[in-house]
mmCIF entry with sequence, helices, sheets and N, C-alpha, C, O atoms, coordinates in Angstrom:
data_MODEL
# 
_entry.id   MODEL 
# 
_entity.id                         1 
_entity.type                       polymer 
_entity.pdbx_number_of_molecules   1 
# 
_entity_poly.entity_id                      1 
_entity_poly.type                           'polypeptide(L)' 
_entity_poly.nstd_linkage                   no 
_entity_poly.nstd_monomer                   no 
_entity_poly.pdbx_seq_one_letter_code       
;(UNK)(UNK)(UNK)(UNK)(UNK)(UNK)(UNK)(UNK)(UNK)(UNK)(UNK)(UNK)(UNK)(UNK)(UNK)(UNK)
(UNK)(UNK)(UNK)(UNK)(UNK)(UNK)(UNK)(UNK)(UNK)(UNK)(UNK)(UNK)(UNK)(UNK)(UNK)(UNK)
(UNK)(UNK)(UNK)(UNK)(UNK)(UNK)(UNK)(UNK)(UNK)(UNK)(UNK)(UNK)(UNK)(UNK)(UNK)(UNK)
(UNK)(UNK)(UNK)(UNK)
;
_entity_poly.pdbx_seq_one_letter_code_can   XXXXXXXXXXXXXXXXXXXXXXXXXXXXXXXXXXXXXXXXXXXXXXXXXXXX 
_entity_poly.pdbx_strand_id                 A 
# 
loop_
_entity_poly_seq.entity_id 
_entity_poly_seq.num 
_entity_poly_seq.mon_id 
_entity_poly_seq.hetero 
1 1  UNK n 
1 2  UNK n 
1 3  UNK n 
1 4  UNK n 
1 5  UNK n 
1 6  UNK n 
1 7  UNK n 
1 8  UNK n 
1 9  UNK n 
1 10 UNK n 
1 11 UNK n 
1 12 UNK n 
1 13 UNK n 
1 14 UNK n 
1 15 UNK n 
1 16 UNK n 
1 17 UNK n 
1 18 UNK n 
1 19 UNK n 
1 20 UNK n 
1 21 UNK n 
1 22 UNK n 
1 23 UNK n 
1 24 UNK n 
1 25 UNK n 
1 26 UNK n 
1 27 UNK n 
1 28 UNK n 
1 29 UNK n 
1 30 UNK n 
1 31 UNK n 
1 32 UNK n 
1 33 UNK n 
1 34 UNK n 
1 35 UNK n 
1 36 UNK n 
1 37 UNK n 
1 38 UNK n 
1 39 UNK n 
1 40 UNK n 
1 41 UNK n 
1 42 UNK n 
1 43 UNK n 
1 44 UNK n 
1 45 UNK n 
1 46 UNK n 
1 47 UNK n 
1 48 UNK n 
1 49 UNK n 
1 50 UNK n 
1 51 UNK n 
1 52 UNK n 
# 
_struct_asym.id          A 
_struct_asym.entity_id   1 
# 
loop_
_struct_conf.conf_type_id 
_struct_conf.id 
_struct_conf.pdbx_PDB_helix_id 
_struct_conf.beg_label_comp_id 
_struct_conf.beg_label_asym_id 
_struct_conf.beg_label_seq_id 
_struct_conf.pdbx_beg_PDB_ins_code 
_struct_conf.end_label_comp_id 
_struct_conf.end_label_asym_id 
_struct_conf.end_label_seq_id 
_struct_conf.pdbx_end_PDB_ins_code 
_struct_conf.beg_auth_comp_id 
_struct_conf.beg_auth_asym_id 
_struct_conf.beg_auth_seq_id 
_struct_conf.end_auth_comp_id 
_struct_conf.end_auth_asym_id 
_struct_conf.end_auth_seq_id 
_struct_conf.pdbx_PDB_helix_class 
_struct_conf.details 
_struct_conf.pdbx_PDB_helix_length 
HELX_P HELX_P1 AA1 UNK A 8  ? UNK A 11 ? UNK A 8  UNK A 11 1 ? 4  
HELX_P HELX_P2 AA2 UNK A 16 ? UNK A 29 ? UNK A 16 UNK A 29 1 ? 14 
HELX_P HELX_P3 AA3 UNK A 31 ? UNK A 37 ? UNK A 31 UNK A 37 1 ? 7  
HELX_P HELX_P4 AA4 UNK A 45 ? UNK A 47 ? UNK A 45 UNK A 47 5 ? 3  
# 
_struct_conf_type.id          HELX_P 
_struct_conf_type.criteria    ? 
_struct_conf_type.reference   ? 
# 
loop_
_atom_site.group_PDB 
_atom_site.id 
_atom_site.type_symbol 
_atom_site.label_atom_id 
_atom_site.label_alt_id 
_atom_site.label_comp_id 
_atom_site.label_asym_id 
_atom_site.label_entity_id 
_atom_site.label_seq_id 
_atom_site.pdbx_PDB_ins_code 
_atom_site.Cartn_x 
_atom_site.Cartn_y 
_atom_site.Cartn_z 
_atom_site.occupancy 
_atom_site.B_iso_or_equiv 
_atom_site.pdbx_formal_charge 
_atom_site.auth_seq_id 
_atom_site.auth_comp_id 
_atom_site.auth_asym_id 
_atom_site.auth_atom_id 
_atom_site.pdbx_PDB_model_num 
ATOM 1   N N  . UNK A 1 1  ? -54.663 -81.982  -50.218 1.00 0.00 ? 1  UNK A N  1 
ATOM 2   C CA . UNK A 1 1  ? -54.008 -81.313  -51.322 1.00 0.00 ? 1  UNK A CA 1 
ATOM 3   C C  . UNK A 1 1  ? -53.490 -82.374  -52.280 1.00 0.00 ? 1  UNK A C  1 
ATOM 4   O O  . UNK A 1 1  ? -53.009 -83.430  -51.867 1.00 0.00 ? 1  UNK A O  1 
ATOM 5   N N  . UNK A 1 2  ? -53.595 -82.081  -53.523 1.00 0.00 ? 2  UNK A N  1 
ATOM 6   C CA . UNK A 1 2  ? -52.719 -82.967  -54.587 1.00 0.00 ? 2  UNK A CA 1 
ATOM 7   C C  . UNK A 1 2  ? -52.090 -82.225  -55.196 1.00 0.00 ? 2  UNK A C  1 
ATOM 8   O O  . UNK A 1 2  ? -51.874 -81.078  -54.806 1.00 0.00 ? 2  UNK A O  1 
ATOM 9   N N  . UNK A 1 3  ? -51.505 -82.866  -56.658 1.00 0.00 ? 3  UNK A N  1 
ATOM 10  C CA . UNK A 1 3  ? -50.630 -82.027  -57.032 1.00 0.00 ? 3  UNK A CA 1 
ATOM 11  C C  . UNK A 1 3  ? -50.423 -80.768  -58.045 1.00 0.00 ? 3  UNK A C  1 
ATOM 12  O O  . UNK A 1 3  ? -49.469 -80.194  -58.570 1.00 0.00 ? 3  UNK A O  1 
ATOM 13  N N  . UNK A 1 4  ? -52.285 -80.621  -58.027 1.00 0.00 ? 4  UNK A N  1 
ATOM 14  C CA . UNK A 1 4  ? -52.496 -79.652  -59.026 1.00 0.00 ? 4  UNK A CA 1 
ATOM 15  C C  . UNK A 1 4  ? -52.906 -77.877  -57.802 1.00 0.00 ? 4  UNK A C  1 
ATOM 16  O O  . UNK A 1 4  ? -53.389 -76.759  -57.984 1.00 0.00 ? 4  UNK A O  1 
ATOM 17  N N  . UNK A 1 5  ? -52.369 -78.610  -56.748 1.00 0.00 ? 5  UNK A N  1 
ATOM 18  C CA . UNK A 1 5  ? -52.871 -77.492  -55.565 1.00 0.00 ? 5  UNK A CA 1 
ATOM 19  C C  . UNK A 1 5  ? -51.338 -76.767  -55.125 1.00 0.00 ? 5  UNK A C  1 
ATOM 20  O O  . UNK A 1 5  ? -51.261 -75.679  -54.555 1.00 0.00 ? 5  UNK A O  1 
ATOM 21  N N  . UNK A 1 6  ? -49.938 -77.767  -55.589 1.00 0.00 ? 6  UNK A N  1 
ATOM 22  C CA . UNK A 1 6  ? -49.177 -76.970  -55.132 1.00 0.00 ? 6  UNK A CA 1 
ATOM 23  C C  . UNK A 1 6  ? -48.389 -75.376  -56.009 1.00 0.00 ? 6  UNK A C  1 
ATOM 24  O O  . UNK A 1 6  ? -47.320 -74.826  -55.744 1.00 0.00 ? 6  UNK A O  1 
ATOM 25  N N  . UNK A 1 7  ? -49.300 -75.060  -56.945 1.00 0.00 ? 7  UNK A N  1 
ATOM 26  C CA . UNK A 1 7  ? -48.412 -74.304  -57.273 1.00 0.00 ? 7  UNK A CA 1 
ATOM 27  C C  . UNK A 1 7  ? -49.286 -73.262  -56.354 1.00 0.00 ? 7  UNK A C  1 
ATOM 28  O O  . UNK A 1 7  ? -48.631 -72.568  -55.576 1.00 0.00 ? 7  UNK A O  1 
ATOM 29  N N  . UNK A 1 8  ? -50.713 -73.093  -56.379 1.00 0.00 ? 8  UNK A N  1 
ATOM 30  C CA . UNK A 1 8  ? -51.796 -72.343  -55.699 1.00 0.00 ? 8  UNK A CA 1 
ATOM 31  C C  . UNK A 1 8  ? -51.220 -71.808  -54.800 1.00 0.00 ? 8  UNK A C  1 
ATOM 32  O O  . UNK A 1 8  ? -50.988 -70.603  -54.709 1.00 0.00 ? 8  UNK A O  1 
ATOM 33  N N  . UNK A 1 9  ? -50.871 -72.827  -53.890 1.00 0.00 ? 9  UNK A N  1 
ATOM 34  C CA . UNK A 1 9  ? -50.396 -72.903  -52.464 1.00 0.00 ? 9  UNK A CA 1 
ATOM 35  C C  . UNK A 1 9  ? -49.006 -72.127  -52.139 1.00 0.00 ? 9  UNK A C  1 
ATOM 36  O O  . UNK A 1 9  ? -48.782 -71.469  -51.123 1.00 0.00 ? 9  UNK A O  1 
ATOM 37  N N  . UNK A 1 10 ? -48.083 -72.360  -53.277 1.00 0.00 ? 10 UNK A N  1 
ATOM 38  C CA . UNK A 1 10 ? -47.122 -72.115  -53.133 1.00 0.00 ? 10 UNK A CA 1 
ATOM 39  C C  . UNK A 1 10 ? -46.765 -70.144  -53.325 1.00 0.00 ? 10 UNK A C  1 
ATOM 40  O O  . UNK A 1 10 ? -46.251 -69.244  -52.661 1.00 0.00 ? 10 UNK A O  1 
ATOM 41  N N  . UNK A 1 11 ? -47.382 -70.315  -54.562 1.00 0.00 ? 11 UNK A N  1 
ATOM 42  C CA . UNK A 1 11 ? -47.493 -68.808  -55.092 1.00 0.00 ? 11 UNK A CA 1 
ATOM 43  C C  . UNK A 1 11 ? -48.562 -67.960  -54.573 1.00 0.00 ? 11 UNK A C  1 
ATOM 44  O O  . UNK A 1 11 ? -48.275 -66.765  -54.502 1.00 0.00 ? 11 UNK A O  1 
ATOM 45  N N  . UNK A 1 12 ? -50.207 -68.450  -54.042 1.00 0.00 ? 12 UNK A N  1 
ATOM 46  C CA . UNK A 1 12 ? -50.921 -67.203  -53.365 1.00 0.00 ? 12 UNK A CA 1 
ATOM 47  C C  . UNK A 1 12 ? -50.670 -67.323  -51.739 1.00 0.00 ? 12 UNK A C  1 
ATOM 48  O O  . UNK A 1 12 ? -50.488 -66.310  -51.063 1.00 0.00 ? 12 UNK A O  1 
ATOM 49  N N  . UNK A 1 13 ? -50.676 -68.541  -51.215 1.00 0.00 ? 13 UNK A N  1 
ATOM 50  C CA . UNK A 1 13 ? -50.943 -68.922  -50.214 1.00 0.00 ? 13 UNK A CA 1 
ATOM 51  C C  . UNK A 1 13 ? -49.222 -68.354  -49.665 1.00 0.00 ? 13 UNK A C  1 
ATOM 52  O O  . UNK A 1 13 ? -48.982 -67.245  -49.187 1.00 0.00 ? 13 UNK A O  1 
ATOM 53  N N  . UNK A 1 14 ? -48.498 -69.150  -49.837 1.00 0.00 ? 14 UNK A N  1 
ATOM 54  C CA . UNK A 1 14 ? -47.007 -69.029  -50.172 1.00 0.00 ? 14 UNK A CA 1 
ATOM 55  C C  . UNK A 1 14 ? -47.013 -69.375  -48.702 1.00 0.00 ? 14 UNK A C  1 
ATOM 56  O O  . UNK A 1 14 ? -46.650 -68.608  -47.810 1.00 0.00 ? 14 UNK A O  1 
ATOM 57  N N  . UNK A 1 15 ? -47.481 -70.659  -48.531 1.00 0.00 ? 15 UNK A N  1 
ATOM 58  C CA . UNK A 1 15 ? -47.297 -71.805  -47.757 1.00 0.00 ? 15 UNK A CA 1 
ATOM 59  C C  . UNK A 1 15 ? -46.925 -73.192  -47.972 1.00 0.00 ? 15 UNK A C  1 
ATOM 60  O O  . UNK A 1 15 ? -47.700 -74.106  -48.251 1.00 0.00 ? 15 UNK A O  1 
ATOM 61  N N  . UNK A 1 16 ? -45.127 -73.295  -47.748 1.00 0.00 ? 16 UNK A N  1 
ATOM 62  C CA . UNK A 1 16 ? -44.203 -73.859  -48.375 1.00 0.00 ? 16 UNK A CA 1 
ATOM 63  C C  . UNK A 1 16 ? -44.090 -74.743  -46.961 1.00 0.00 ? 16 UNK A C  1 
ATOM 64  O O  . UNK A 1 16 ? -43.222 -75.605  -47.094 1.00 0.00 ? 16 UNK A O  1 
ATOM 65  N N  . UNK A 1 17 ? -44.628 -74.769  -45.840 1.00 0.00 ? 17 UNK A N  1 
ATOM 66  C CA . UNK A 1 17 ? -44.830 -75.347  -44.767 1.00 0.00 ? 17 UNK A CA 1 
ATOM 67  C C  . UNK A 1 17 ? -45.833 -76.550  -45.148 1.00 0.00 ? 17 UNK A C  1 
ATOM 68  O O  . UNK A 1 17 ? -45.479 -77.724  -45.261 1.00 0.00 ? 17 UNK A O  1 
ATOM 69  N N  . UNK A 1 18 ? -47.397 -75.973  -45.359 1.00 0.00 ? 18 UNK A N  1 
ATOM 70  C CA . UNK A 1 18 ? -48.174 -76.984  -46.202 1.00 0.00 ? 18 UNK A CA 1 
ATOM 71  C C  . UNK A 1 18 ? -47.642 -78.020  -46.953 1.00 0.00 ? 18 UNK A C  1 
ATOM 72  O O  . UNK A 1 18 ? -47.917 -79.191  -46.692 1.00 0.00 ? 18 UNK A O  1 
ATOM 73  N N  . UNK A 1 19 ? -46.905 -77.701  -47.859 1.00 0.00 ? 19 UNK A N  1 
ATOM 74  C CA . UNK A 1 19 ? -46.548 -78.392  -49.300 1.00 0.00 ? 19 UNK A CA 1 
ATOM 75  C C  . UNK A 1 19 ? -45.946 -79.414  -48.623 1.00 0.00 ? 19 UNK A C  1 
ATOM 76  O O  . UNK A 1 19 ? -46.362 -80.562  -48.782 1.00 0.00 ? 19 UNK A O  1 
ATOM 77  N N  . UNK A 1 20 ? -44.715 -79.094  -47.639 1.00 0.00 ? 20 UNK A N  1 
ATOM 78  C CA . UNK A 1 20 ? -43.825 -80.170  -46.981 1.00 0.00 ? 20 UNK A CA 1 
ATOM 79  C C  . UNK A 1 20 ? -44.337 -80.853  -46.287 1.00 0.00 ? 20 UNK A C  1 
ATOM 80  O O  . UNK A 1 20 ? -43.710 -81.907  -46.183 1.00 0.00 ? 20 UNK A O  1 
ATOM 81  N N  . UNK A 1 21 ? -45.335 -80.816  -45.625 1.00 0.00 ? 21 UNK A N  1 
ATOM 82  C CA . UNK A 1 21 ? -46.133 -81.366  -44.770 1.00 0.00 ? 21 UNK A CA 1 
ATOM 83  C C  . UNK A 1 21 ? -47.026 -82.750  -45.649 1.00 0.00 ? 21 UNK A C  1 
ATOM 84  O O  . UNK A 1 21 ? -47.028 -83.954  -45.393 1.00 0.00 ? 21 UNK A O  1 
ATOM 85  N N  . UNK A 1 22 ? -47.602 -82.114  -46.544 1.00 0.00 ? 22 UNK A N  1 
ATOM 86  C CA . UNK A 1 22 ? -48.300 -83.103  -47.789 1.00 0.00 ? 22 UNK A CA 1 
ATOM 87  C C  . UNK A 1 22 ? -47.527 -83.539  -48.691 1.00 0.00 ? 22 UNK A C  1 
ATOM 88  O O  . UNK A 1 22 ? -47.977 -84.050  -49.716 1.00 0.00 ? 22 UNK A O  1 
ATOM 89  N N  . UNK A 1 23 ? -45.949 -83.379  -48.404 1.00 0.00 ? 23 UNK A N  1 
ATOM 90  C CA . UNK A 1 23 ? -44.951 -84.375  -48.991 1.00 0.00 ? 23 UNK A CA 1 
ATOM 91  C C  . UNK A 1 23 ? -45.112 -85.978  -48.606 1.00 0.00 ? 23 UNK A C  1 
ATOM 92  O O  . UNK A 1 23 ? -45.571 -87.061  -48.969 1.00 0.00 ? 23 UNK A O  1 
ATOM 93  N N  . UNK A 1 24 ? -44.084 -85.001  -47.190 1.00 0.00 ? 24 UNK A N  1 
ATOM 94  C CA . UNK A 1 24 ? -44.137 -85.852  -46.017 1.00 0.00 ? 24 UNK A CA 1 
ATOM 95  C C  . UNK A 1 24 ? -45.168 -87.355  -46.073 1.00 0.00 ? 24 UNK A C  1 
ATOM 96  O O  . UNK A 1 24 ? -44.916 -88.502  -46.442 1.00 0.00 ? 24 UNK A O  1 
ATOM 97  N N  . UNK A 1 25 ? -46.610 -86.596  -45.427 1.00 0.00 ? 25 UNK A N  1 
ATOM 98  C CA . UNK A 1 25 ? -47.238 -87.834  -45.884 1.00 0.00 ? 25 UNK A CA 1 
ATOM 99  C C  . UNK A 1 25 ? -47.357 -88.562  -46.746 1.00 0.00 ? 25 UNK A C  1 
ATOM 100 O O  . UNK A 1 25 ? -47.844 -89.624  -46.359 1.00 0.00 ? 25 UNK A O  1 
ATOM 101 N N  . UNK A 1 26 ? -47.077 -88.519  -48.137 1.00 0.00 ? 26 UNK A N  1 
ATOM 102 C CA . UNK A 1 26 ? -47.351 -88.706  -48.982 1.00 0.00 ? 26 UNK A CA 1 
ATOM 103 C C  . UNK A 1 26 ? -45.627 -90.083  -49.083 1.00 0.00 ? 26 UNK A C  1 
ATOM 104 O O  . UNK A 1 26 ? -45.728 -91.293  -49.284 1.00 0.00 ? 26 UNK A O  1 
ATOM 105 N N  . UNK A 1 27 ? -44.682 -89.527  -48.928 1.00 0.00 ? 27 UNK A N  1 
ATOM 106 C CA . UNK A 1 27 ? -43.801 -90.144  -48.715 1.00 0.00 ? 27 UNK A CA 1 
ATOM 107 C C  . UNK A 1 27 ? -43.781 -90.871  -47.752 1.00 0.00 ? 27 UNK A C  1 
ATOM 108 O O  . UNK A 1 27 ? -42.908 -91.701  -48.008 1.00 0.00 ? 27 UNK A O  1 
ATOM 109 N N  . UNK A 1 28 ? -44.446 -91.208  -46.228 1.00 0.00 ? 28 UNK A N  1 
ATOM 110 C CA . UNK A 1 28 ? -44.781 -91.861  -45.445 1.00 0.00 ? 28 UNK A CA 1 
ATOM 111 C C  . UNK A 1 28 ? -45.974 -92.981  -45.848 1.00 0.00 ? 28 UNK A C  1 
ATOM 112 O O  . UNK A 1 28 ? -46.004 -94.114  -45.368 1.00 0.00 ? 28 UNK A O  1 
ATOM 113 N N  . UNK A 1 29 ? -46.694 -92.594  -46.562 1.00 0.00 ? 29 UNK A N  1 
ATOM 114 C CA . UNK A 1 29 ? -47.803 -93.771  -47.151 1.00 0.00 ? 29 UNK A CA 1 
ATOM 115 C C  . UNK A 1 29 ? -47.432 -94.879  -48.058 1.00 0.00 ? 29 UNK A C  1 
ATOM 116 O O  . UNK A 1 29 ? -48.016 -95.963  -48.080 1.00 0.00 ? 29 UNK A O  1 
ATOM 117 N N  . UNK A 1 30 ? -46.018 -94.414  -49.113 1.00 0.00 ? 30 UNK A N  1 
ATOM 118 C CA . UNK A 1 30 ? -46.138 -94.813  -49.904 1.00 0.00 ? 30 UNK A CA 1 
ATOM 119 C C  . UNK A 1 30 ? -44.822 -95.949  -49.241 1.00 0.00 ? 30 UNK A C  1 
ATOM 120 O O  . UNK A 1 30 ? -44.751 -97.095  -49.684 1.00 0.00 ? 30 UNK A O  1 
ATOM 121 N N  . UNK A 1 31 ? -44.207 -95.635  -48.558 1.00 0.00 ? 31 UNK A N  1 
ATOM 122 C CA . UNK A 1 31 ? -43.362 -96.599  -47.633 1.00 0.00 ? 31 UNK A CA 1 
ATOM 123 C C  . UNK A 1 31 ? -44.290 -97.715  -46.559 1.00 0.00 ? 31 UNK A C  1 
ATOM 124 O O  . UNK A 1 31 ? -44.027 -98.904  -46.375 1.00 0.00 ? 31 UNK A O  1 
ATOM 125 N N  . UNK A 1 32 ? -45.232 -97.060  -46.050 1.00 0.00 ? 32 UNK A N  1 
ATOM 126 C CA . UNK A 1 32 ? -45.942 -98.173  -45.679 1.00 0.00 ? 32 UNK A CA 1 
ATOM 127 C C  . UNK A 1 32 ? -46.795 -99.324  -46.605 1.00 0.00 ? 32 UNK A C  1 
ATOM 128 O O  . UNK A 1 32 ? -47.284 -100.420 -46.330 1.00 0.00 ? 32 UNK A O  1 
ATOM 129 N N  . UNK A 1 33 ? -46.719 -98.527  -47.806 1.00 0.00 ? 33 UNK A N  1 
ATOM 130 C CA . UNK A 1 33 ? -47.159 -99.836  -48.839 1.00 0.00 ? 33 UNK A CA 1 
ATOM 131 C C  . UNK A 1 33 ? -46.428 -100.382 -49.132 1.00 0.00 ? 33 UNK A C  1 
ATOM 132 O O  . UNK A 1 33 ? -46.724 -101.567 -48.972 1.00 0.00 ? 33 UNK A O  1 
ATOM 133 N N  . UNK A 1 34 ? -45.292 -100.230 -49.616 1.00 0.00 ? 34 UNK A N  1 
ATOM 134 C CA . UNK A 1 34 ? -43.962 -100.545 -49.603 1.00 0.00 ? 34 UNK A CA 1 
ATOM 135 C C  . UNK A 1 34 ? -43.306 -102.275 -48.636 1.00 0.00 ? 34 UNK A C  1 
ATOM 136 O O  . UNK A 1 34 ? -42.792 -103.306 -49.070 1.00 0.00 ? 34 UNK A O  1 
ATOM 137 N N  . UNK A 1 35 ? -43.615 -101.896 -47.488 1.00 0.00 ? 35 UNK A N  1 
ATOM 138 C CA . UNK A 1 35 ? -43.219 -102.483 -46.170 1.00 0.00 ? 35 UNK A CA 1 
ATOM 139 C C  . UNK A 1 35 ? -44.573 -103.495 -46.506 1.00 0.00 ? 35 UNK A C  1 
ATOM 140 O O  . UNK A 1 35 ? -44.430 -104.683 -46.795 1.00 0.00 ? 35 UNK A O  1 
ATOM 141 N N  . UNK A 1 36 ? -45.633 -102.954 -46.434 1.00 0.00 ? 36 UNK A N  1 
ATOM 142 C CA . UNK A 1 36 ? -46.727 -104.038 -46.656 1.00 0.00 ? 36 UNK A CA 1 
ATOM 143 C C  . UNK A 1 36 ? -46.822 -105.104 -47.544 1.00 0.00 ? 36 UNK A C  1 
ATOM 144 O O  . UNK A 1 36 ? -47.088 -106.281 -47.304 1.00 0.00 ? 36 UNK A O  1 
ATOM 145 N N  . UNK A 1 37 ? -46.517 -104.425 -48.841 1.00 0.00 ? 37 UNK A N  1 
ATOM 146 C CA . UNK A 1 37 ? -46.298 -105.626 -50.519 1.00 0.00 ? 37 UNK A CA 1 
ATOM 147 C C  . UNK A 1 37 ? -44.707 -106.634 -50.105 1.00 0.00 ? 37 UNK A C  1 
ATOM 148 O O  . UNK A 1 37 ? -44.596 -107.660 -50.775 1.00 0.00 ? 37 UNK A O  1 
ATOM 149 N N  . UNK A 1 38 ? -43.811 -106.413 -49.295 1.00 0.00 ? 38 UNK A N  1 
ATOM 150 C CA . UNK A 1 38 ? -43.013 -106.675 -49.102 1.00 0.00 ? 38 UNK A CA 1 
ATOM 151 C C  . UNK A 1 38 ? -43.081 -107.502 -47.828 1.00 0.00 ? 38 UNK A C  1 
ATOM 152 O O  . UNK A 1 38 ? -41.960 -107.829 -47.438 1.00 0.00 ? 38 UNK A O  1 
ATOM 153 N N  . UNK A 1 39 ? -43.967 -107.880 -47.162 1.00 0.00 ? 39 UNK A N  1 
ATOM 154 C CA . UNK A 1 39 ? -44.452 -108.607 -45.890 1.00 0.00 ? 39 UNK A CA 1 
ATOM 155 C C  . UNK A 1 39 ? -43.630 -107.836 -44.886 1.00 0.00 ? 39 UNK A C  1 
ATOM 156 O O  . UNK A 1 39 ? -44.244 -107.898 -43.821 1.00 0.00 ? 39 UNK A O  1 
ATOM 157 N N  . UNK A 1 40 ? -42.469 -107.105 -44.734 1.00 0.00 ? 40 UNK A N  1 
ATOM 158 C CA . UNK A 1 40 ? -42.347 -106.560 -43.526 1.00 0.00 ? 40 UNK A CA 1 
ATOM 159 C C  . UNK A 1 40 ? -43.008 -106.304 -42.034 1.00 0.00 ? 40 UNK A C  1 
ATOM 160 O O  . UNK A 1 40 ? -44.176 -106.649 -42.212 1.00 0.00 ? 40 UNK A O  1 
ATOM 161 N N  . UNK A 1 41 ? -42.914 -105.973 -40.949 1.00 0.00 ? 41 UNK A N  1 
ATOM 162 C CA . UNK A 1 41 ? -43.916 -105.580 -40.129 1.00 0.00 ? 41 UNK A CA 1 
ATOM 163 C C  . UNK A 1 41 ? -43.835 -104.066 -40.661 1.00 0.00 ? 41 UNK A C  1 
ATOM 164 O O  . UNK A 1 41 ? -43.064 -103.454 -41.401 1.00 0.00 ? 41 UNK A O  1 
ATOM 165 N N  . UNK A 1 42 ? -45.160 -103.707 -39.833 1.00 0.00 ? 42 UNK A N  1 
ATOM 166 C CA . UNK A 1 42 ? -45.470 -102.138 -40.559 1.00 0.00 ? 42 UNK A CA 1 
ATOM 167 C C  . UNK A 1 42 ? -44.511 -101.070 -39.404 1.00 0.00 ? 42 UNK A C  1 
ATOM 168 O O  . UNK A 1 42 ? -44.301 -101.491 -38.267 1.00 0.00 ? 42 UNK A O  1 
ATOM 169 N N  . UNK A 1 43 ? -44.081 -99.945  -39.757 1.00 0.00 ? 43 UNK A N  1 
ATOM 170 C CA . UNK A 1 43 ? -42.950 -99.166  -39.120 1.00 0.00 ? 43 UNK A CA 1 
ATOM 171 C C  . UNK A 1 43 ? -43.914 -98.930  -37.753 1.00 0.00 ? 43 UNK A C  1 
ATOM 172 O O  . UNK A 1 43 ? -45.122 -98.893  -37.987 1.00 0.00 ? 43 UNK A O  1 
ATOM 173 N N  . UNK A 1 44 ? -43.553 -98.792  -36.547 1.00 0.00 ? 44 UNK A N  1 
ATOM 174 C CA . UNK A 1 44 ? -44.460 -98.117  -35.520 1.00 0.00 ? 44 UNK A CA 1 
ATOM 175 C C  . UNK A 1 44 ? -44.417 -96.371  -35.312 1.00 0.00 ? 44 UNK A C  1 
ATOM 176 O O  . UNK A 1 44 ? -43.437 -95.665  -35.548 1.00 0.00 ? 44 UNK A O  1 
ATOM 177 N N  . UNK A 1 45 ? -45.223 -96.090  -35.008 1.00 0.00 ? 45 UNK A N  1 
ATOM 178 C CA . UNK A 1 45 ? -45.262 -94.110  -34.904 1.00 0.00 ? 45 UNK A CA 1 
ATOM 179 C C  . UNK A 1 45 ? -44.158 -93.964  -34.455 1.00 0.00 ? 45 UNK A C  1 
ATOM 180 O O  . UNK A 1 45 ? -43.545 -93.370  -35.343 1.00 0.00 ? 45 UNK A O  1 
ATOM 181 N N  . UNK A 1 46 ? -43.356 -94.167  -33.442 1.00 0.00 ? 46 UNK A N  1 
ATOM 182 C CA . UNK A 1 46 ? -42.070 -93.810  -33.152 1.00 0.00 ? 46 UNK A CA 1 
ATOM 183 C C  . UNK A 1 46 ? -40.446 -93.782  -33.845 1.00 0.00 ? 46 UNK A C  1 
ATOM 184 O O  . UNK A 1 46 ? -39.436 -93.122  -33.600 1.00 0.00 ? 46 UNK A O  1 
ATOM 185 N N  . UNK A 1 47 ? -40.798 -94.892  -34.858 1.00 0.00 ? 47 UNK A N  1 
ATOM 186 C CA . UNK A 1 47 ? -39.906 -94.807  -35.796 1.00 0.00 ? 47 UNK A CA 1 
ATOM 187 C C  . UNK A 1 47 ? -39.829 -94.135  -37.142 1.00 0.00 ? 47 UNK A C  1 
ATOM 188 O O  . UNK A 1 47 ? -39.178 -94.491  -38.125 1.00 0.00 ? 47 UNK A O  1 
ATOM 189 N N  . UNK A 1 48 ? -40.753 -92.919  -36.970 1.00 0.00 ? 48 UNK A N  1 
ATOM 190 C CA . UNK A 1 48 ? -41.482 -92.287  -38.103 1.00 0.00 ? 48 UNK A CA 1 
ATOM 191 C C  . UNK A 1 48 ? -40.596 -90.710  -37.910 1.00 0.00 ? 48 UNK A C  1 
ATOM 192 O O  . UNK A 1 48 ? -41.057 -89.778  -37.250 1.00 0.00 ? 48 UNK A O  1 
ATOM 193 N N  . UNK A 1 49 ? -39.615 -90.679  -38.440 1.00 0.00 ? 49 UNK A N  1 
ATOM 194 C CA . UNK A 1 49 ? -39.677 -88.989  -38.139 1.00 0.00 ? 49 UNK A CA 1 
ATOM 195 C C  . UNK A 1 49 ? -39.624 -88.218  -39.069 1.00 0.00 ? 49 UNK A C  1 
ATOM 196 O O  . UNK A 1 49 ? -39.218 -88.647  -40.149 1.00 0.00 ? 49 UNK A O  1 
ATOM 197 N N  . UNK A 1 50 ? -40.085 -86.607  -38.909 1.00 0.00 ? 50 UNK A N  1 
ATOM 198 C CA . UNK A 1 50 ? -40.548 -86.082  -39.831 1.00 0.00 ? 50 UNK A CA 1 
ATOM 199 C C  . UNK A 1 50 ? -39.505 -84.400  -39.508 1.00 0.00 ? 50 UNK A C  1 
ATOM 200 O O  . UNK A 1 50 ? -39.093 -83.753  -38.546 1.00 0.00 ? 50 UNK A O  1 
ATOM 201 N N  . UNK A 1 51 ? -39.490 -84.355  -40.643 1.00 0.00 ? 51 UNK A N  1 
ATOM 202 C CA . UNK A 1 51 ? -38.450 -82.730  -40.800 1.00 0.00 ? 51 UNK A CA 1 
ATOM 203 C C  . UNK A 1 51 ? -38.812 -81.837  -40.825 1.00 0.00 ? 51 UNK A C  1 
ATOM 204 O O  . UNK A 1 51 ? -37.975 -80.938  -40.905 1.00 0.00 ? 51 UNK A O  1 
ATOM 205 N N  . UNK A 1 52 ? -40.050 -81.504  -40.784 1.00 0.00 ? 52 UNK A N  1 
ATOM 206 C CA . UNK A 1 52 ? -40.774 -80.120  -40.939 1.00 0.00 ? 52 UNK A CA 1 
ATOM 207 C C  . UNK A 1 52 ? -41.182 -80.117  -39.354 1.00 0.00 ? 52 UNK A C  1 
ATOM 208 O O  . UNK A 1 52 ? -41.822 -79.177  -38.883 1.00 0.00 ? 52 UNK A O  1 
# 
């Protein structure tokens, strides 16, 4: 999904579960680039948590 899919989604589908979900990742990727351009080590799956 991008961001020309959430209104679709939101209003026929009216799956507001989806949307958060393809936040989520979306906010999880952009922190691991983040951590990466920044030499950090990269976060491990366990330190990843998610709200939905």
């Amino acid at each position: 999904m991008d961001g020309s899919d959430v209104a679709r989604v939101y209003y026929e589908e009216k799956d507001l579960g989806r949307i958060i979900r393809n936040c989520e990742k979306d906010v999880i990727t952009l922190t691991q680039v983040y951590i990466e351009l920044t030499l950090k080590p990269p976060l491990r799956e366990d330190e990843i948590i998610s709200v939905s």
